[in-house]
C-alpha positions in Angstrom: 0.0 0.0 0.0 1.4 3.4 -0.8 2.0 5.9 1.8 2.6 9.5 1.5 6.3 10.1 1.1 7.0 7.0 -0.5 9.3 6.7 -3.7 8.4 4.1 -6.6 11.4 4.3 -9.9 10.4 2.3 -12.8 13.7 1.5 -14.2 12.7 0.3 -18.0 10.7 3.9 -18.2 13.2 5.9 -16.0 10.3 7.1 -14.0 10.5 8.1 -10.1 7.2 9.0 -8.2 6.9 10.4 -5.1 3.7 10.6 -3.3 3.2 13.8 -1.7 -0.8 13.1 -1.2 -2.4 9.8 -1.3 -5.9 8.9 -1.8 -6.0 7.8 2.2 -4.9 11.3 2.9 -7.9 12.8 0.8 -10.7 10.0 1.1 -10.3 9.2 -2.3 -10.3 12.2 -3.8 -6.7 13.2 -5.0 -3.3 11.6 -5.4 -0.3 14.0 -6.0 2.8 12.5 -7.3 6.1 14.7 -7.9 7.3 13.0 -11.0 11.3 12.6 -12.3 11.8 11.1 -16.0 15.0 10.2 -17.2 16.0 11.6 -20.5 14.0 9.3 -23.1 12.1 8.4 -20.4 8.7 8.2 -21.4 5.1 6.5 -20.0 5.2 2.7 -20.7 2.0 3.3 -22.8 -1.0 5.9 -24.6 -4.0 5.1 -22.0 -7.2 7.0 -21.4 -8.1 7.3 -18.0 -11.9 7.3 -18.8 -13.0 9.2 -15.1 -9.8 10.7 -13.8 -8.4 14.1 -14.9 -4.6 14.4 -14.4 -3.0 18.0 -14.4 0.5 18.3 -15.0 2.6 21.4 -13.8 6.4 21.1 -15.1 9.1 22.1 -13.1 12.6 21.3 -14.8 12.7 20.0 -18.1 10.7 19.6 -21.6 8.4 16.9 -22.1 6.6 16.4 -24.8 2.9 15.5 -24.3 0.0 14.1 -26.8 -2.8 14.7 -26.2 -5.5 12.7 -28.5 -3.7 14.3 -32.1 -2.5 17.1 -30.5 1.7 17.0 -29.7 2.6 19.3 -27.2 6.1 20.6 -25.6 6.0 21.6 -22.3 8.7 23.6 -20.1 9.0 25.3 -16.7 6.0 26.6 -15.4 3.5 25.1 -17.7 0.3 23.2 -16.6 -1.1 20.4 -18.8 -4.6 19.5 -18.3 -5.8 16.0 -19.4 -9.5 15.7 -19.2 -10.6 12.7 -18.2 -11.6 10.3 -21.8 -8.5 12.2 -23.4 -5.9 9.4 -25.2 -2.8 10.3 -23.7 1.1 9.6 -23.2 4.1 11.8 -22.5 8.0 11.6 -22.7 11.2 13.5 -21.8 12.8 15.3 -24.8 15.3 17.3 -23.1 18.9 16.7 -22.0 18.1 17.1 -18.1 16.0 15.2 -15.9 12.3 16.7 -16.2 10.8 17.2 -13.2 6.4 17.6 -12.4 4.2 17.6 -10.8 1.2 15.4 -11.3 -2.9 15.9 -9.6 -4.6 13.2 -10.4 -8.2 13.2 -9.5 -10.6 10.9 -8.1 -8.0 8.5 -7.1 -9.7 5.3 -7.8 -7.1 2.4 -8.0 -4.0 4.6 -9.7 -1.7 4.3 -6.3 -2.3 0.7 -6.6 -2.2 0.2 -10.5 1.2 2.3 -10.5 2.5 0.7 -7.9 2.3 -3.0 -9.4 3.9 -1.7 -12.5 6.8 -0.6 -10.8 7.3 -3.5 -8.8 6.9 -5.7 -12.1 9.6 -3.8 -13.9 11.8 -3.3 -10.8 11.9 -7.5 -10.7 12.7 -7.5 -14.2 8.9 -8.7 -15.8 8.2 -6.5 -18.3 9.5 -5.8 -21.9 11.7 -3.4 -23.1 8.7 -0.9 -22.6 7.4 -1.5 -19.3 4.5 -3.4 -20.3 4.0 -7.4 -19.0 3.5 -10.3 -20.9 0.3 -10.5 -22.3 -2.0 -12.7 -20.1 -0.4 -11.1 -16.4 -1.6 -7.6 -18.3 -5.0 -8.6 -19.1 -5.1 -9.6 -15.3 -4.3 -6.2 -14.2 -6.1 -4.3 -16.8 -9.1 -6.4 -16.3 -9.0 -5.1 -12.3 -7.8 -1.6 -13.5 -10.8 -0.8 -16.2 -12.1 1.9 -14.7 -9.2 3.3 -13.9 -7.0 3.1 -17.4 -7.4 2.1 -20.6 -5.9 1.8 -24.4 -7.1 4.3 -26.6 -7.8 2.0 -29.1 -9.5 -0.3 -29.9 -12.9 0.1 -28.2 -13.8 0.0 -24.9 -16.3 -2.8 -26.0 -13.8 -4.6 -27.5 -11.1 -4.7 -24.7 -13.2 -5.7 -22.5 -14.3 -9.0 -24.8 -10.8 -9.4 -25.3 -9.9 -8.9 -21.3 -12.6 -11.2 -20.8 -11.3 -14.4 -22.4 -7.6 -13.4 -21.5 -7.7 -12.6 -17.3 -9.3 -15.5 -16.8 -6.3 -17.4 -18.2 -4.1 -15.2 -16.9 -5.5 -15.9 -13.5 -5.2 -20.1 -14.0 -1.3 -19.3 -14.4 -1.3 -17.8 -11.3 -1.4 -14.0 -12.1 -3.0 -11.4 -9.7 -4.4 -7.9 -10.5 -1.7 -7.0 -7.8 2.1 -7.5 -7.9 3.4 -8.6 -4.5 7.3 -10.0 -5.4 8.1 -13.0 -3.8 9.9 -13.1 -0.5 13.9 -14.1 -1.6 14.9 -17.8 -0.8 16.7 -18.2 2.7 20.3 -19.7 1.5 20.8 -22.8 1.9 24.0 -24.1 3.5 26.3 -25.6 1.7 27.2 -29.5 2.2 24.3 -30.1 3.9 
C-alpha cells in the first residue's frame, strides 16, 4: 500500500514518483505525485483514464505531451490538463531530468495500479517498454478498467478481449496485484 512520502522508480521507463498526497490522505479524492523522467524516459504506454483528470505542472525540463492528435512541448511553469476520456502519453525530450508535478483526480485504483507496475519492472517482468506479458496484463487491466485504458481499440472490444484473456491469466497464477516473492533463505552448503 502506498503511503505518502514513499518513492516508486520504474527502471525500463526511467520514471520516479513520489507521493506527496495519497488517496487515504484525501478519502479518495486526489493523489499527487512529484514525477522525475530520465532523459528518453517516457510513460510505458498511450492510455485513457476514462474518469480521472490528471493535471501536470512542469518544473525542470521539456516533455513532450499528446494529447488525443495534438503534440505538445512543455517547459517550466506550464500546466497540462488531461480531461478525463482524453488518449494520452508523454516523454522527456530534453537533456536534463524533467521534473512535475502530477494531480490526479478521483484517485480510484492509480496508487495501486502504479505501484504493481513498478514493482513488475523493478523485478525485471516487463519488456523493453514496461508493459508485461500478455496474459499477467489482461489480469491487471481487467482489475484496472475503470481506472486506465488503451485508446484503441474500443472500450467494448477490450473488455471482450480482457474477458477471455484474465481469466487465463489468472489459471497461471497472475493477480491484479504485484506482490514479489519473498527471496529464498540460503541454503548451507554440504548439507
Amino acid at each position: 500500500m502506498i503511503t505518502t512520502g514513499q518513492s516508486i522508480t520504474n527502471p525500463v521507463t526511467g520514471e520516479t514518483l513520489v507521493f506527496r498526497t495519497t488517496s487515504a490522505d484525501t478519502n479518495g479524492e486526489t493523489v499527487v505525485v512529484e514525477t522525475f523522467v530520465e532523459p528518453n524516459g517516457a510513460v510505458a504506454a498511450a492510455h485513457v483514464h476514462p474518469q480521472q483528470e490528471e493535471t501536470f505542472e512542469v518544473l525542470a525540463g521539456e516533455l513532450e505531451f499528446r494529447l488525443g492528435k495534438r503534440k505538445l512541448v512543455a517547459k517550466p511553469g506550464d500546466r497540462v490538463l488531461v480531461p478525463a476520456g482524453t488518449p494520452h502519453k508523454f516523454r522527456n525530450i530534453g537533456e536534463d531530468t524533467a521534473h512535475f508535478v502530477c494531480e490526479v483526480k478521483p484517485a480510484l485504483g492509480f496508487e495501486q495500479l502504479i505501484e504493481t507496475m513498478f514493482t513488475l519492472a523493478e523485478d525485471g517482468k516487463v519488456n523493453r517498454k514496461g508493459m508485461p506479458n500478455p496474459l499477467r496484463l489482461a489480469v491487471i487491466a481487467r482489475h484496472h478498467f475503470d481506472d486506465v485504458r488503451l485508446p484503441f481499440p474500443p472500450a467494448w472490444l477490450q473488455k471482450l478481449g480482457l474477458a477471455m484473456g484474465a481469466p487465463l491469466g489468472r489459471l497461471l497464477g497472475y493477480k491484479p496485484n504485484y506482490e514479489p516473492q519473498a527471496p529464498k533463505a540460503p541454503t548451507a552448503l554440504g548439507v
